[in-house]
C-alpha positions as CSV (number, residue, x, y, z in Angstrom):
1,X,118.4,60.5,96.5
2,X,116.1,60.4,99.5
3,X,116.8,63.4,101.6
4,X,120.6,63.3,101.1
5,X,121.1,59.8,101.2
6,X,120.6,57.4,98.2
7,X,117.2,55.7,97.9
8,X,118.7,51.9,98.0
9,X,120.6,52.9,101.2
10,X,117.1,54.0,102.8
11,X,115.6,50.9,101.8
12,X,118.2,49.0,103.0
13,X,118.3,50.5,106.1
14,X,114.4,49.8,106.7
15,X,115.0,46.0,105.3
16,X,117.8,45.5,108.5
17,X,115.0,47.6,110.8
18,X,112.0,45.1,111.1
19,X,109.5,47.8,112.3
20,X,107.8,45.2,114.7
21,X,110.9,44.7,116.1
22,X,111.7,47.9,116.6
23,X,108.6,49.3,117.6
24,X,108.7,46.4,120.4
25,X,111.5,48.1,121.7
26,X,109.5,51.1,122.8
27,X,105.7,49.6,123.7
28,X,103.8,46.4,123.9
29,X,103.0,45.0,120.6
30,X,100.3,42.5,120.4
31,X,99.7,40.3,117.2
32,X,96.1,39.7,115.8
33,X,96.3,37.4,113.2
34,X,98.3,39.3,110.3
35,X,98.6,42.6,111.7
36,X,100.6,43.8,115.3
37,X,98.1,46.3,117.9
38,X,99.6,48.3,120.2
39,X,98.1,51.4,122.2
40,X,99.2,54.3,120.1
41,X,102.4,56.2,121.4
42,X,101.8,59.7,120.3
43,X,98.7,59.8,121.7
44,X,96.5,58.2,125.3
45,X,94.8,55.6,124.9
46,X,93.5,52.4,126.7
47,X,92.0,49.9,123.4
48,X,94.6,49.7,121.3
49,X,94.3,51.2,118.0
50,X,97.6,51.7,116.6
51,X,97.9,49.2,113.9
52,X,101.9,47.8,112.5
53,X,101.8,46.1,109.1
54,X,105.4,44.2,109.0
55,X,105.0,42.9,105.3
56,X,104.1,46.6,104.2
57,X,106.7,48.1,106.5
58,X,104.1,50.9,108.3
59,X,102.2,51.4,110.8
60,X,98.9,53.4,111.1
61,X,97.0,55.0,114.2
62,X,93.2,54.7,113.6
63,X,92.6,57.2,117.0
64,X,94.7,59.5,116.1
65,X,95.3,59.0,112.4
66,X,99.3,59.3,112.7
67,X,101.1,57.1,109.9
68,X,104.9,56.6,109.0
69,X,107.7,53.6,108.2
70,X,110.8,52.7,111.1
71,X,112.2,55.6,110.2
72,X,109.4,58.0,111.0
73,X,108.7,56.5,114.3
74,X,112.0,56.9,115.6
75,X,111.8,60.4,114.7
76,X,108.6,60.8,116.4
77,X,109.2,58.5,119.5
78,X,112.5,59.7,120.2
79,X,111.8,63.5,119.0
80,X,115.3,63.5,116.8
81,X,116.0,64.9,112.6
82,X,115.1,62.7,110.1
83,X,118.9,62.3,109.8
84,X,119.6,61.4,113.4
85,X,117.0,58.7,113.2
86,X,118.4,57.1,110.0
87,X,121.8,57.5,111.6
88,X,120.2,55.8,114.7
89,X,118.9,52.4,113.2
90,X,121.8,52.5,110.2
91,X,124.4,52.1,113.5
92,X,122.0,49.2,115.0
93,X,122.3,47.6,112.1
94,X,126.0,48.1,111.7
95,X,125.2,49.0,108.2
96,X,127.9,52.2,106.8
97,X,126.7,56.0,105.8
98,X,127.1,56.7,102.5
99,X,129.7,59.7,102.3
100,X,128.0,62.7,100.6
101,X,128.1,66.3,101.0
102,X,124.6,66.5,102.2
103,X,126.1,64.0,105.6
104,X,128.8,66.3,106.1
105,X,126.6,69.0,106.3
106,X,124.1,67.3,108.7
107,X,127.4,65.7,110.4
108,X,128.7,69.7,111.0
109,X,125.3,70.8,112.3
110,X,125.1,67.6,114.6
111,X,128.5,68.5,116.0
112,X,127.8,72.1,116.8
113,X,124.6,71.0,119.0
114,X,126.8,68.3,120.3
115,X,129.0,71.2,121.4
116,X,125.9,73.2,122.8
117,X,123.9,70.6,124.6
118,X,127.8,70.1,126.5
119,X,128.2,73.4,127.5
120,X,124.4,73.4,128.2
121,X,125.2,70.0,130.3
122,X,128.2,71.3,132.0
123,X,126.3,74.6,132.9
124,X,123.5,72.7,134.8
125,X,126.1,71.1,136.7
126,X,127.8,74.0,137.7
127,X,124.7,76.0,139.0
128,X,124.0,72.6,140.6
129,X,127.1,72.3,142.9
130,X,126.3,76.4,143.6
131,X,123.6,75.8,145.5
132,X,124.2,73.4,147.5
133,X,127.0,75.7,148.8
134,X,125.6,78.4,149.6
135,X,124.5,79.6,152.9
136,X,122.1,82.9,151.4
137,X,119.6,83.8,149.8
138,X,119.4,81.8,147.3
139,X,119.5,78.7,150.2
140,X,117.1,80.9,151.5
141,X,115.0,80.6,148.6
142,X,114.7,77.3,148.4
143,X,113.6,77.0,152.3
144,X,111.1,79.4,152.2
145,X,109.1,77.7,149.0
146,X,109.7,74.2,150.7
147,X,111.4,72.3,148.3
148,X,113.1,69.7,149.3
149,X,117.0,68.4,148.3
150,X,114.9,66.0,146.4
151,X,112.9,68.0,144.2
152,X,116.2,70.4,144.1
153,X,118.0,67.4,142.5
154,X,115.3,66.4,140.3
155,X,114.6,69.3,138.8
156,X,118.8,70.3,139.4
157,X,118.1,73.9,140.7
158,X,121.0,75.6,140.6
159,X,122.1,79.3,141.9
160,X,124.4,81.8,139.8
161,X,126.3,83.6,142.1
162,X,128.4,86.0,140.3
163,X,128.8,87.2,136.8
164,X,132.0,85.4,135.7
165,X,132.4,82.0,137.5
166,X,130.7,80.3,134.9
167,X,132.7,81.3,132.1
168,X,136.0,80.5,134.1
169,X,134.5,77.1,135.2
170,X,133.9,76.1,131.5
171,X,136.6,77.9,129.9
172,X,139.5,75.9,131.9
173,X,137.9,73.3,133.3
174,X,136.0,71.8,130.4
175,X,137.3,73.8,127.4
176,X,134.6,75.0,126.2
177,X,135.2,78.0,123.5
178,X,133.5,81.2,123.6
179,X,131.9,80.7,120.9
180,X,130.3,77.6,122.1
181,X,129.0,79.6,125.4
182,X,127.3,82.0,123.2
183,X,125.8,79.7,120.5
184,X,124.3,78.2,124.4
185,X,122.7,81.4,125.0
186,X,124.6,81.1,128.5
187,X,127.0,84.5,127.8
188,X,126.8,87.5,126.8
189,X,129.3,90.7,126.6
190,X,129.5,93.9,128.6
191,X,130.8,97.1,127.6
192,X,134.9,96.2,127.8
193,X,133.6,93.1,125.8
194,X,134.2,90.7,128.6
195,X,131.7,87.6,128.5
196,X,129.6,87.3,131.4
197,X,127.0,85.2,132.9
198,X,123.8,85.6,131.2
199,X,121.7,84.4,134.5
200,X,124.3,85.8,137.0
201,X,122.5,86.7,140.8
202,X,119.5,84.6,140.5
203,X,118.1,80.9,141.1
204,X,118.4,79.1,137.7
205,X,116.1,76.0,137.1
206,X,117.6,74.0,133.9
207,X,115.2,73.1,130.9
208,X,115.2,69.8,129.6
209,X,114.0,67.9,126.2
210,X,112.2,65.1,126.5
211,X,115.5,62.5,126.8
212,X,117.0,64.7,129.9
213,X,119.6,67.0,128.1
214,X,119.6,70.3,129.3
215,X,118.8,72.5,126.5
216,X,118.5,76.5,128.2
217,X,117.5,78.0,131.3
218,X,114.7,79.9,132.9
219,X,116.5,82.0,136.0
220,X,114.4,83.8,138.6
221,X,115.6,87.0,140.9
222,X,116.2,86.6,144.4
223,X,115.1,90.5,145.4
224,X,112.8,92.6,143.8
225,X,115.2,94.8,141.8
226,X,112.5,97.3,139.0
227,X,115.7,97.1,136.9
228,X,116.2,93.3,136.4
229,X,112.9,91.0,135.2
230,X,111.9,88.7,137.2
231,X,112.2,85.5,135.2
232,X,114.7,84.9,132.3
233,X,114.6,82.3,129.5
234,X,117.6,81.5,127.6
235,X,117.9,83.0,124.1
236,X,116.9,80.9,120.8
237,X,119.5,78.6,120.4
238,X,120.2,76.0,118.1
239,X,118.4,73.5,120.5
240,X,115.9,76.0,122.3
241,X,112.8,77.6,121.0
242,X,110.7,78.5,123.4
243,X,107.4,78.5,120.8
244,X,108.3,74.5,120.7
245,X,109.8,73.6,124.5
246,X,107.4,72.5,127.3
247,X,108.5,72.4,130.6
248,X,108.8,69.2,132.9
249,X,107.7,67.3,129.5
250,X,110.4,64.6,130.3
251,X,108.4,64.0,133.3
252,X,105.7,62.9,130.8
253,X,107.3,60.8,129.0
254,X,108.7,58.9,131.7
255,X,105.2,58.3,133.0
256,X,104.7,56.0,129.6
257,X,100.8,57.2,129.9
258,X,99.9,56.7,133.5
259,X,97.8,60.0,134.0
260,X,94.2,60.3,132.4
261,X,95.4,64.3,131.3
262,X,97.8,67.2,131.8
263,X,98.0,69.9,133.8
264,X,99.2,73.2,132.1
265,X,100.2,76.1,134.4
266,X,102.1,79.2,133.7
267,X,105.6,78.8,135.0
268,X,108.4,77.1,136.4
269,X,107.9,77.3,140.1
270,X,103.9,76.3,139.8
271,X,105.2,73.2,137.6
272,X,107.6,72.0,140.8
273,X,104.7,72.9,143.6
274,X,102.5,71.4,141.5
275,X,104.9,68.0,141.4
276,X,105.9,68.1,144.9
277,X,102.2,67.9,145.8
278,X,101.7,64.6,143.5
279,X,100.6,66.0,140.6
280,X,103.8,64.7,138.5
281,X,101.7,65.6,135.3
282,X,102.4,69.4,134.9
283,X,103.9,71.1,132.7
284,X,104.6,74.7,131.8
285,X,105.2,76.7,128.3
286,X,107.8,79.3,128.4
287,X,107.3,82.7,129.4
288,X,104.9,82.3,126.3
289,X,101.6,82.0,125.1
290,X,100.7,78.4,123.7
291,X,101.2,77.8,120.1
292,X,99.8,74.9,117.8
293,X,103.5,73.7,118.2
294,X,103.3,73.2,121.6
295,X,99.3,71.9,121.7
296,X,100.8,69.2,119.1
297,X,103.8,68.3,121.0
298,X,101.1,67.5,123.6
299,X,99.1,65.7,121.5
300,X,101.9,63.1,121.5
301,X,101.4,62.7,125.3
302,X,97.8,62.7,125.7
303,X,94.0,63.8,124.1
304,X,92.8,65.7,127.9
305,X,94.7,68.4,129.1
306,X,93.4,70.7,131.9
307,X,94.5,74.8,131.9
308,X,95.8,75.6,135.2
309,X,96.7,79.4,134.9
310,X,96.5,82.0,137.4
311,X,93.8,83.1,138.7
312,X,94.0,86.4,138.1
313,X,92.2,88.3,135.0
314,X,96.0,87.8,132.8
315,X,95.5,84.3,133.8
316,X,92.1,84.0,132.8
317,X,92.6,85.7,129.3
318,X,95.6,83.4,128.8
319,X,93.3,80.7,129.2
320,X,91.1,81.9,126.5
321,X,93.6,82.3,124.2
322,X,95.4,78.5,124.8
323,X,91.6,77.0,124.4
324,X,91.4,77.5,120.7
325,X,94.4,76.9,120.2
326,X,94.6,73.1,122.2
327,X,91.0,72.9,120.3
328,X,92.7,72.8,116.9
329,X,94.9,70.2,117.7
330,X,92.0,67.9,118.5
331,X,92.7,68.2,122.4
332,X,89.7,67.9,125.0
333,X,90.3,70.8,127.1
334,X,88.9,71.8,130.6
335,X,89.3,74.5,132.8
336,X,90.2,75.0,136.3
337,X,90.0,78.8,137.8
338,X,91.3,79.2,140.9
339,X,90.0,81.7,143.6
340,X,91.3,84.7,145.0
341,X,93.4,85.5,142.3
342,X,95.8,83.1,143.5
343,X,98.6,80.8,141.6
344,X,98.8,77.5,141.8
345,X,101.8,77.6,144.2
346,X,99.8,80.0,146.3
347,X,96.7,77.8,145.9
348,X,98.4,74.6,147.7
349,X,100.1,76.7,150.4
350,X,96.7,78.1,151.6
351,X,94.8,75.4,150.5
352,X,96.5,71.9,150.3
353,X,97.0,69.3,148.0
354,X,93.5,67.8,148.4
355,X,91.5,70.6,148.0
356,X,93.5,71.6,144.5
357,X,92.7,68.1,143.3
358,X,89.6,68.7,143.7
359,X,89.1,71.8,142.0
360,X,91.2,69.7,138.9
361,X,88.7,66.8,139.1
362,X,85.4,69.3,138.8
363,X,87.2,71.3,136.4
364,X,84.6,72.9,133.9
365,X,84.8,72.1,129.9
366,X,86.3,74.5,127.3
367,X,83.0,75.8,126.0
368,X,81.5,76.6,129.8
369,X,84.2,78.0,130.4
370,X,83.9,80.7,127.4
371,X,80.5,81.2,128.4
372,X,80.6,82.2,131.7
373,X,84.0,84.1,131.2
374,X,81.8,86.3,128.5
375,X,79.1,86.1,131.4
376,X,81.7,88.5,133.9
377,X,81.9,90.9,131.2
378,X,78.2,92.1,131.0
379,X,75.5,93.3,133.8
380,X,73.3,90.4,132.8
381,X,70.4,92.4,135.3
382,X,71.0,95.4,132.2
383,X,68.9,94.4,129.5
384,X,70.9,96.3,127.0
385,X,73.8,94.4,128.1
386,X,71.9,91.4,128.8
387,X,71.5,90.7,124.8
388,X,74.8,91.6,123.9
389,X,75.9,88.3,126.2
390,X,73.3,86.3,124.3
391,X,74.7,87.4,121.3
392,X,78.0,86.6,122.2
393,X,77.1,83.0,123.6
394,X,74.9,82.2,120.4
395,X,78.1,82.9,118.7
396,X,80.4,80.2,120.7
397,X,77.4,77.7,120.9
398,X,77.3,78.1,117.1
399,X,80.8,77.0,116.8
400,X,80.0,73.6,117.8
401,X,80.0,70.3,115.6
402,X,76.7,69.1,115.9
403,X,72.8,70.2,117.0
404,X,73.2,67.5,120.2
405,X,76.3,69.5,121.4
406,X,74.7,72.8,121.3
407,X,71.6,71.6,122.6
408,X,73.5,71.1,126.1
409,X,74.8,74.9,126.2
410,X,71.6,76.2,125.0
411,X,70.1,74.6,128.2
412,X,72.9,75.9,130.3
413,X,72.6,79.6,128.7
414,X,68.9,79.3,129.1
415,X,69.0,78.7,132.9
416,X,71.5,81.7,133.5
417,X,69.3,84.2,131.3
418,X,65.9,82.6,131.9
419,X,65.2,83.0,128.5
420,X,63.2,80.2,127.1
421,X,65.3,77.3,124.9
422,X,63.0,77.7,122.3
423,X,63.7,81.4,121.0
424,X,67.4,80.9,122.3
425,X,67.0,77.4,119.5
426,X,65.2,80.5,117.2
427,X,68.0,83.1,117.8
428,X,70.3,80.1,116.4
429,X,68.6,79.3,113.7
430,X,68.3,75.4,114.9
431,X,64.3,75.9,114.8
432,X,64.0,78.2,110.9
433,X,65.8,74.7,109.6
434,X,63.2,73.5,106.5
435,X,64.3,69.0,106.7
436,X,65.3,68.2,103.6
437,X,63.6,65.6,100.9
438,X,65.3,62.7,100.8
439,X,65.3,60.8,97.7
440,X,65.6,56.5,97.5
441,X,69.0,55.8,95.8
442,X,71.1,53.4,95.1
443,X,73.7,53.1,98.3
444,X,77.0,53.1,95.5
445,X,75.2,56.3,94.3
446,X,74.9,57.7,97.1
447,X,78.5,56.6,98.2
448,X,79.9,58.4,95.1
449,X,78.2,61.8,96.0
450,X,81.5,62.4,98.4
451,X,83.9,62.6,95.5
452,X,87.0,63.3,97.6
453,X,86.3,59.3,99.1
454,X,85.2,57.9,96.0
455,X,89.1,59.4,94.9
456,X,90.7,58.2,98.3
457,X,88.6,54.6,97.9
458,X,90.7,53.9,94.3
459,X,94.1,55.2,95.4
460,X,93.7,53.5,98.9
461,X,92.8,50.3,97.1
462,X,95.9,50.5,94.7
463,X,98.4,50.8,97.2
464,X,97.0,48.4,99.7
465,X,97.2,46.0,96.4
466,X,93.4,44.7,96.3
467,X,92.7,42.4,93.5
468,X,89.9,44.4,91.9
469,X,92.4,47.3,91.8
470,X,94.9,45.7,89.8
471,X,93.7,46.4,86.0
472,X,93.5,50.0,86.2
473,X,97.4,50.1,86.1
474,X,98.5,51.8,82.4
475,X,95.0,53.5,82.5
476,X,95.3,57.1,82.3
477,X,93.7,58.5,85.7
478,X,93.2,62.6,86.4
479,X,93.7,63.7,90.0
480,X,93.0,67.4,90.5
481,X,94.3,66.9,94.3
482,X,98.1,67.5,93.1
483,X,99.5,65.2,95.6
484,X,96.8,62.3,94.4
485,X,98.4,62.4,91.2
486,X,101.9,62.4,92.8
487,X,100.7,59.4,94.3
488,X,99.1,57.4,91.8
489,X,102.1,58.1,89.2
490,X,104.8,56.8,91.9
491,X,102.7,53.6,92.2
492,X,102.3,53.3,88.1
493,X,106.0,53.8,88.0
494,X,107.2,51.2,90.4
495,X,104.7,48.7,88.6
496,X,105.6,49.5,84.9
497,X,110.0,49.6,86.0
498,X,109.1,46.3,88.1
499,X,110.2,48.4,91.6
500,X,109.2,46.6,94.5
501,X,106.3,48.8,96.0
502,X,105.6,48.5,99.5
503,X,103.3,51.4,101.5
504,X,106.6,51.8,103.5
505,X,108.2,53.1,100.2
506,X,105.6,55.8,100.4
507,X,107.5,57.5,103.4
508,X,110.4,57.9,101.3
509,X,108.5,60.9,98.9
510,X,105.7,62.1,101.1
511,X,105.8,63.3,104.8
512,X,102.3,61.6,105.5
513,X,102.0,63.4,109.2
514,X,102.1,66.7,107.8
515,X,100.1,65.4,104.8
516,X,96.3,64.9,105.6
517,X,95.8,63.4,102.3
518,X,98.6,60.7,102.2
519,X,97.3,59.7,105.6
520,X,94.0,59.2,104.8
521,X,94.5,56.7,102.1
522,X,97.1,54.9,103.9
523,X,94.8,54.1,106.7
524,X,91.2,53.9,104.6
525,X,88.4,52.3,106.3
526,X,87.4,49.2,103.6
527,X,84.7,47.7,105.8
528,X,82.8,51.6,105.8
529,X,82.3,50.5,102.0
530,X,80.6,47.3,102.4
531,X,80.7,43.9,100.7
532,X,80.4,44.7,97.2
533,X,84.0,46.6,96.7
534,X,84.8,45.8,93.2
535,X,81.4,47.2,92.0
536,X,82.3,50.4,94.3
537,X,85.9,50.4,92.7
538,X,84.2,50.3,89.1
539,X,82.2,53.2,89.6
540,X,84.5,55.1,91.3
541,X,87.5,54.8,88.6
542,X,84.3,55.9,85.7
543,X,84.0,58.8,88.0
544,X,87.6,59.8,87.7
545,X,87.8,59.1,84.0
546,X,85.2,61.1,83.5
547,X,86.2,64.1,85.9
548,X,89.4,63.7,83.8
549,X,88.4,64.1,80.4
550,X,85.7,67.0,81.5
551,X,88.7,69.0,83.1
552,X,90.8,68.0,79.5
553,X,87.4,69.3,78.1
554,X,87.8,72.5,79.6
555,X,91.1,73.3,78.8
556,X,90.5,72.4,75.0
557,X,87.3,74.8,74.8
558,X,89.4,77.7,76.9
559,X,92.0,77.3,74.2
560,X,89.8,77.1,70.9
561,X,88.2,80.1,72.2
562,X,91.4,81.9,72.2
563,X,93.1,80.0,69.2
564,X,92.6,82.1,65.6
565,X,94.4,79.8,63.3
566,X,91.6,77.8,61.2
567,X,93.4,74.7,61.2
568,X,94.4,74.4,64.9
569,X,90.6,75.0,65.3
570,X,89.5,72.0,63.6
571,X,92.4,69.5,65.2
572,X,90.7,71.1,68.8
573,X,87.0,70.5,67.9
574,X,88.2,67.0,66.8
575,X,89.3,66.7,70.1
576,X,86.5,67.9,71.6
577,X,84.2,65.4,69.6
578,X,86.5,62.5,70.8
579,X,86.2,63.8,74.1
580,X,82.3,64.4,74.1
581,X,81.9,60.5,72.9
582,X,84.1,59.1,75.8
583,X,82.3,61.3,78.2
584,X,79.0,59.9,76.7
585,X,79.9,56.3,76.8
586,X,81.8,56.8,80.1
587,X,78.3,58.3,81.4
């Protein structure tokens, strides 16, 4: 069973699903002799480097190292449950589910989101039509920030007027339960346990998922009122996390790639200034910080963003929280601070359009930016205080990758301290380095000093089915990487049964994009190992049998340490001499 359904099911699903064909559906494929290019989807990028194997049935991003079968990249293109995307191609294909408790349980689940993203549906239209009607303050509203009935439809602003319309209007218009309304988030109950509008007296701005369903709301006051916040997001729901939703991220998607970065502000209202002005690449995350979810949802979309936040000190700190964070997740980030302590919305009132673009286009790089936000805290004329902002610079200079990198901030702290580079280079430790001797070897030698890719070389090599790979099948290999051995045991086990084995059949047993390892091997670099391979391959598998038997090694000298029968001890040091010869000849 493969996740509910029956493994000959999935593979017959994938056999109906050519993944070039599918794949075509979505972006341009190009074909270069045997393999298909195309510019990678889940990430921006102008060379393509997103590679489709259609006899294997996979396709591998060398940019940003993604991997999967048909089934995968539906999920990921079309942001859908493993189930939902198997559903999806099993329909194209007119090929029948298999009935099974596990479908009726994912069918249930599917219906009661079904159910939600309805109501959800219905409630955006309802707000919708509120609007438009009224002559108030929330028409007011609208006027006085200057968006227009098209950016109102667009982004379907709606108004709530009162606290029980809404549950009437779905209640007897559309049927929708009670139930239903809560499981939205869109209800709640007062003291006599009537339901009531969750968002009742203010303007309500819909949140959508990257296909355009509505999935909550954020809703804003329309008077100051110390009682009431000012914004409101819907509740967790079944189909809203805030931790996971970005706002105005169906915008992206729509855009299919035409922006060089994105623009992350706070909220709802600088997202639509932002787009009225042209800069349709905004977005927002919910009332809350960013979170490695949200930094690799982006990560689909693009490898730039630019923080946008407030300009005010909550802004700023926000920003230094959202850089390591966007960091991890292999993003380029840069910085734009605004003056005045203004907003982005405030920003283009007073300033325009132009002048904000501006300030995006000279936007300053995550690592200046940390620098000269520590600079504000300290009286750099203070001496005292003076060292404690070298200190702290040093610190995020050290952070950096490489000498070259930190080279370009040492110059750049230099000039702001007028300390010299080279005790800033000394206070860093870049100058006490002692260059290491380096010793001729043999290039495989040398090659097989990174263990992990001496490892990744032989299992890479077996499932990409190279000739010199082919006689280590039967041979007993050791992986101390737990998933390695996974791996290499599948593969053994399809051979020695006579299973087809295809790298698609990988995808089945291992989730290779939340699995560095998997995805490493599936998209190795052969030509970073030269010409001579099979010599490489040779010395690689001694490697493991030997890292096998000394770990076996181990093990037998732990136990005839602990083992007090005289007999047992003799059948272990046999072992052991066994094991010592092996090791000897394997050396």
């Amino acid at each position: 069973m493969n996740r509910g359904f029956p493994s000959d099911f999935i593979e017959e699903v994938k056999r109906q699903n050519n993944i070039v064909s599918v794949i075509s559906k979505y972006i341009r494929v190009d074909r270069k002799g045997r393999t298909f290019w195309a510019c990678c989807p889940f990430h921006n990028e102008k060379t393509p480097s997103f590679a489709i194997n259609e006899e294997e049935g996979f396709y591998h991003c060398f940019g940003c190292g993604v991997s999967g079968d048909v089934i995968k990249f539906i999920q990921s293109y079309e942001g859908i449950s493993f189930y939902e995307a198997v559903k999806m191609l099993a329909d194209s294909a007119n090929i029948a589910l298999p009935t099974s408790y596990n479908e009726e349980k994912e069918l249930e689940s599917l219906r009661e989101k079904e159910k939600v993203l309805r109501a959800l549906n219905y409630a955006k239209d309802f707000y919708f039509e509120n609007l438009k009607q009224d002559t108030g303050q929330a028409r007011d509203f609208v006027i006085k920030r200057g968006f227009s009935p098209e950016i109102v439809e667009y982004f379907a602003i709606g108004y709530s007027k009162n606290g029980f319309g809404l549950v009437d209007y779905l209640n007897k218009k559309h049927g929708i339960s009670d139930k239903t309304m809560m499981d939205a988030g869109l209800v709640k109950r007062n003291e006599q346990g009537r339901l009531y509008d969750a968002f009742y007296d203010r303007v309500v701005f819909p949140i959508f998922n990257v296909h355009g369903d509505t999935i909550g709301f954020t809703a804003r006051t329309l008077a100051p009122n110390p009682q009431f916040a000012k914004y409101v997001n819907s509740a967790q729901t079944l189909v809203f996390d805030k931790s996971k939703t970005i706002y105005n991220l169906h915008t992206i998607r729509n855009l299919r790639h035409s922006y060089q970065y994105i623009i992350i502000c706070e909220g709802t209202i600088d997202v639509i200034a932002m787009f009225k002005a042209g800069f349709k690449n905004t977005v927002a995350c919910m009332g809350t910080a960013i979170t490695s979810e949200h930094s690799n949802l982006l990560k689909k979309y693009t490898d730039k963003v630019v923080l946008c936040l407030d300009g005010d000190s909550a802004g700023q700190k926000g920003a230094l929280r959202a850089i390591d964070v966007l960091v991890a997740s292999g993003l380029e980030v840069r910085v734009v601070t605004l003056s005045e302590n203004l907003d982005p919305d405030e920003y283009l009132k007073k300033y325009g359009a132009e002048k904000l673009n501006e300030m995006v286009e000279s936007s300053i790089d995550a690592i200046e930016y940390k620098i000269l936000s520590l600079k504000n805290e300290y009286n750099i004329d203070d001496k005292y205080e003076k060292s404690k902002f070298v200190d702290g610079a040093l610190d995020i200079i050290r952070s950096l990758d490489t000498n070259s990198e930190r080279e370009i901030y040492l110059k750049m702290l230099s000039k702001i301290t007028q300390i010299s580079i080279d005790l800033l280079r000394r206070d860093l430790g870049l100058s006490k380095a002692v260059p290491a001797v380096v010793k001729e070897e043999d290039p495989l030698d040398t090659r097989l000093k990174g263990d992990a890719k001496a490892v990744r070389f032989v299992l890479a090599s077996i499932i990409h089915k190279q000739e010199y790979a082919k006689s280590c099948f039967g041979q007993k290999l050791y992986f101390k990487n737990k998933i390695y051995q996974k791996l290499y045991d599948f593969v053994c086990d399809c051979y020695e049964n006579n299973k087809t084995f295809t790298i698609s059949s990988l995808f089945d047993y291992f989730d290779a994009s939340e699995n560095s390892d998997i995805n490493d091997i599936i998209g190795f670099d052969f030509d970073a190992i030269g010409d001579n391979k099979k010599d490489y391959f040779d010395q690689c598998l001694k490697v493991l049998k030997v890292q096998g038997l000394k770990d076996e090694q181990e093990e037998l000298l732990a136990k005839f340490k602990e083992e007090r029968d005289l007999n047992k001890r003799r059948e272990i040091a046999s072992k052991l001499n066994e094991i010592a010869k092996e090791i000897k000849n394997g050396d």
